[in-house]
C-alpha positions in Angstrom: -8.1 -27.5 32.6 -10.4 -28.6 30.1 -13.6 -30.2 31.4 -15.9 -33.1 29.7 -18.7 -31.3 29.2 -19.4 -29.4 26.1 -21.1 -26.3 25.4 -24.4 -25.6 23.7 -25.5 -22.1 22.8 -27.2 -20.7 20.5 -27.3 -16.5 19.8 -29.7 -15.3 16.7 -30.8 -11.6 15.3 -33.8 -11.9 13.2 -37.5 -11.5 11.9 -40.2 -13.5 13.5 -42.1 -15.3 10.3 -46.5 -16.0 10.8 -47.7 -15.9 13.6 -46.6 -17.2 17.2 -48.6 -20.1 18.7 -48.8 -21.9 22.0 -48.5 -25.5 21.7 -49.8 -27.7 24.3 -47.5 -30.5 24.8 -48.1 -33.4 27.0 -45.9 -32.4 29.2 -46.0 -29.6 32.3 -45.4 -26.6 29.9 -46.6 -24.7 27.7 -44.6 -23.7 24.9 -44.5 -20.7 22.5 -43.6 -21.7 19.1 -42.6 -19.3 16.0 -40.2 -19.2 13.0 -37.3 -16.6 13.0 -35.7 -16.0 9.9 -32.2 -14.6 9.4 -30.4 -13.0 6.6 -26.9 -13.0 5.4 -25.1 -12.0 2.3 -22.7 -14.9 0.9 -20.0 -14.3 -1.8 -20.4 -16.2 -4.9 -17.5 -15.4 -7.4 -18.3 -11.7 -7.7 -21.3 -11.7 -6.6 -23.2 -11.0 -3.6 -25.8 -13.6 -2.8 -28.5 -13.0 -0.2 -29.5 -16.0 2.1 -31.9 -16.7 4.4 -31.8 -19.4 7.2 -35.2 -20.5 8.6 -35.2 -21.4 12.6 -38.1 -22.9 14.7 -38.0 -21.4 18.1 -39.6 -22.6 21.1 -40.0 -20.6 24.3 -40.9 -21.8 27.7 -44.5 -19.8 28.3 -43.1 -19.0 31.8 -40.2 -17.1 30.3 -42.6 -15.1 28.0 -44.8 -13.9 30.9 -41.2 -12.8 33.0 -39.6 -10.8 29.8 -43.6 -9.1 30.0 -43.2 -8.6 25.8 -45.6 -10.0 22.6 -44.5 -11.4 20.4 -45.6 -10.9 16.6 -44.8 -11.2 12.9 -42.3 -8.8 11.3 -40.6 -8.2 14.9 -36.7 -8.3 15.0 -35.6 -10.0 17.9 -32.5 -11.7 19.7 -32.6 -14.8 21.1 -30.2 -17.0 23.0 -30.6 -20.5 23.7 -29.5 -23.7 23.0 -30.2 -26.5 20.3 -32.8 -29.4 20.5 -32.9 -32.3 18.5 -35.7 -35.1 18.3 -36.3 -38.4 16.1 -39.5 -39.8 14.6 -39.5 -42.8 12.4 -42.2 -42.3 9.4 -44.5 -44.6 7.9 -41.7 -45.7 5.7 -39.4 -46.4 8.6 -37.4 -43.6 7.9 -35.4 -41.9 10.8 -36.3 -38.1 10.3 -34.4 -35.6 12.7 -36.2 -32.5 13.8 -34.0 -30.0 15.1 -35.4 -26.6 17.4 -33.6 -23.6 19.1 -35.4 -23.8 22.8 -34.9 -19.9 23.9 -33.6 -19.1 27.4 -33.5 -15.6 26.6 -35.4 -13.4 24.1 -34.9 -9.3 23.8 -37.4 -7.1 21.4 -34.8 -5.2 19.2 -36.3 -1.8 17.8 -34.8 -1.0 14.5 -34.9 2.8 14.3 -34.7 4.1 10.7 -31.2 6.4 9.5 -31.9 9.4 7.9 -29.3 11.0 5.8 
């Protein structure tokens, strides 16, 4: 039987872009705050077109301290959480949507290189 509720998951592989920061919000948490970027290759007539997807991440603090790893430019990770969305109206009354992956889970990958 099929329930009401939906589901809302996100799983990404990819390269953490500038540096991570904490930000401070008002509320009781601290978050950790980065930019992963991922990679694909998309077919364009006979080409093959690289792509790259820009994501902002945010990670509980508490959830950093538990996996016990730093974080840092250049590192390949996986995380898995789920997506965020908030709206700001700007000074020209505009609805803007901001959208965010919030980790639940984040794993260091180590990318060993093959030698043939």
């Amino acid at each position: 039987m099929l329930s009401n509720s939906g589901i809302n998951k996100v799983l990404l592989l990819g390269q953490i872009t500038g540096d991570p920061f904490i930000n401070n919000t008002n509320r009781s948490e601290n978050y950790l705050c980065f930019m992963l970027v991922t990679n694909e290759v998309i077919k364009k007539g006979v080409d093959n077109v690289a792509h790259n997807e820009y994501h902002r991440i945010r990670m509980p603090e508490k959830l950093l301290q538990q996996e016990s790893i730093t974080l840092e430019e250049g590192q390949t990770i996986f995380v898995e959480g789920k997506i965020h969305t908030t709206t700001i109206i700007d000074e020209q009354r505009i609805k803007r949507y901001n959208l965010e992956i919030v980790a639940s889970k984040v794993e260091l990958i180590s990318i060993v290189p093959v030698v043939i």
